[in-house]
C-alpha positions in Angstrom: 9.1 -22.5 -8.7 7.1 -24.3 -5.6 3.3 -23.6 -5.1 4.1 -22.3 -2.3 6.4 -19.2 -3.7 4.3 -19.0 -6.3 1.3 -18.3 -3.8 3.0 -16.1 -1.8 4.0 -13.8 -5.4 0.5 -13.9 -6.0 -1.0 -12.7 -2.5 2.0 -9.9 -2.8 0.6 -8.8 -6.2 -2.8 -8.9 -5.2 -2.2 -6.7 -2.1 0.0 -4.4 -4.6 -2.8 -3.9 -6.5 -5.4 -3.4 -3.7 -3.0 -0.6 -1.8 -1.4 0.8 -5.0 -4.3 3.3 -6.1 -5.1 4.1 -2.0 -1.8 5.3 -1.8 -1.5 7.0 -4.9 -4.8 8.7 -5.4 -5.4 9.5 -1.6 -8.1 11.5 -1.1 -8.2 13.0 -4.0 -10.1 10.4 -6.5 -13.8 11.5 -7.5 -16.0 8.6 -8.1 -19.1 9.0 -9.4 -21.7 6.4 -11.3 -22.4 5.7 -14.8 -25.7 7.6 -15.0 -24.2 11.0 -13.4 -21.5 10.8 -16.4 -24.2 10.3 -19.1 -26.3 12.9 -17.7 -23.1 15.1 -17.7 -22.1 14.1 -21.4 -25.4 14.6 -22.6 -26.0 18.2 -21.3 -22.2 19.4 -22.1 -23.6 17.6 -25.7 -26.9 19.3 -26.7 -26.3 22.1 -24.0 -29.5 21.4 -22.1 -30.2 20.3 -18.7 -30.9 16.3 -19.4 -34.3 15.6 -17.2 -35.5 12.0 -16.5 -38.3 10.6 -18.7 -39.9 9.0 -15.6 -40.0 8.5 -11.9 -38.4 5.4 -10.3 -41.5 3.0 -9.1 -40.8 2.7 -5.7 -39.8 6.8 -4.9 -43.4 7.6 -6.8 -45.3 4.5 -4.5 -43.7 6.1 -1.4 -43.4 9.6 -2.6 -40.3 9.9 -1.2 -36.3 9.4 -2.3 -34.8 5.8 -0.9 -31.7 6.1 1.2 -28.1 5.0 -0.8 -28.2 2.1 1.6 -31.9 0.9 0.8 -30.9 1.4 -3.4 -27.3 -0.8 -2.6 -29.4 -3.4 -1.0 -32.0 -3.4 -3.5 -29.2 -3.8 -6.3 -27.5 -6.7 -4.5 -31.0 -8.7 -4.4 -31.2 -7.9 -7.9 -27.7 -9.1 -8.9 -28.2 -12.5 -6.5 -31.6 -13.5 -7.6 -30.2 -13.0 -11.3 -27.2 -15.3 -10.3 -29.4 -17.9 -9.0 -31.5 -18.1 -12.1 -28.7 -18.3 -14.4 -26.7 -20.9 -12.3 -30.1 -23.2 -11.5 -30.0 -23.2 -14.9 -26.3 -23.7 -15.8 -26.9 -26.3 -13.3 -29.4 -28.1 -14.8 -27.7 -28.3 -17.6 -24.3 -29.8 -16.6 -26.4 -32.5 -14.8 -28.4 -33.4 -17.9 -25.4 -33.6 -19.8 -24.0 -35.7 -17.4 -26.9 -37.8 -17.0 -27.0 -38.2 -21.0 -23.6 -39.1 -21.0 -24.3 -42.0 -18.2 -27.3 -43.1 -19.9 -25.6 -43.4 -23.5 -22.4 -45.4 -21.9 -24.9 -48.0 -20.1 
């Protein structure tokens, strides 16, 4: 098989997977996040209402709830500036391994 069939299988796959839950789950998939299912299991486990321990930071500085949007963007900052740090540092060290490599063959 050429590359180029083999690309085009691929992109078909990929676009399978992308439409096939659209299309079979409509408009009637629920999504919710990980902490409103632990909350959930928790109260349907000890039958209590589950109530936060604390306040986020930010909502008690500005005594008031952030927006979704403002909590997304906050989250992607968090997930990029922990990226960075671990590939500066993944970096770092595939230089000095090369480098040490270079220096041991001279």
């Amino acid at each position: 098989m050429s590359k180029g069939k083999l690309a085009v299988i691929l992109l078909l796959l990929c676009a399978v997977i992308i439409i096939a839950p659209l299309v079979l789950y409509g408009n009637t998939a629920e999504f919710g996040g990980a902490d409103n299912a632990g909350s959930e299991a928790i109260s349907e486990l000890t039958e209590e209402e589950n109530e936060p321990w604390f306040t986020p930071v930010i909502e008690s500085v500005l005594g008031m709830e952030l927006p979704g949007e403002v909590e997304s963007l906050l989250f992607c900052l968090q997930a990029a500036l922990g990226s960075g740090i671990f590939f500066f540092f993944f970096g770092r060290y595939y230089e000095r391994s090369k480098w040490e490599t270079r220096t041991s063959e001279s």
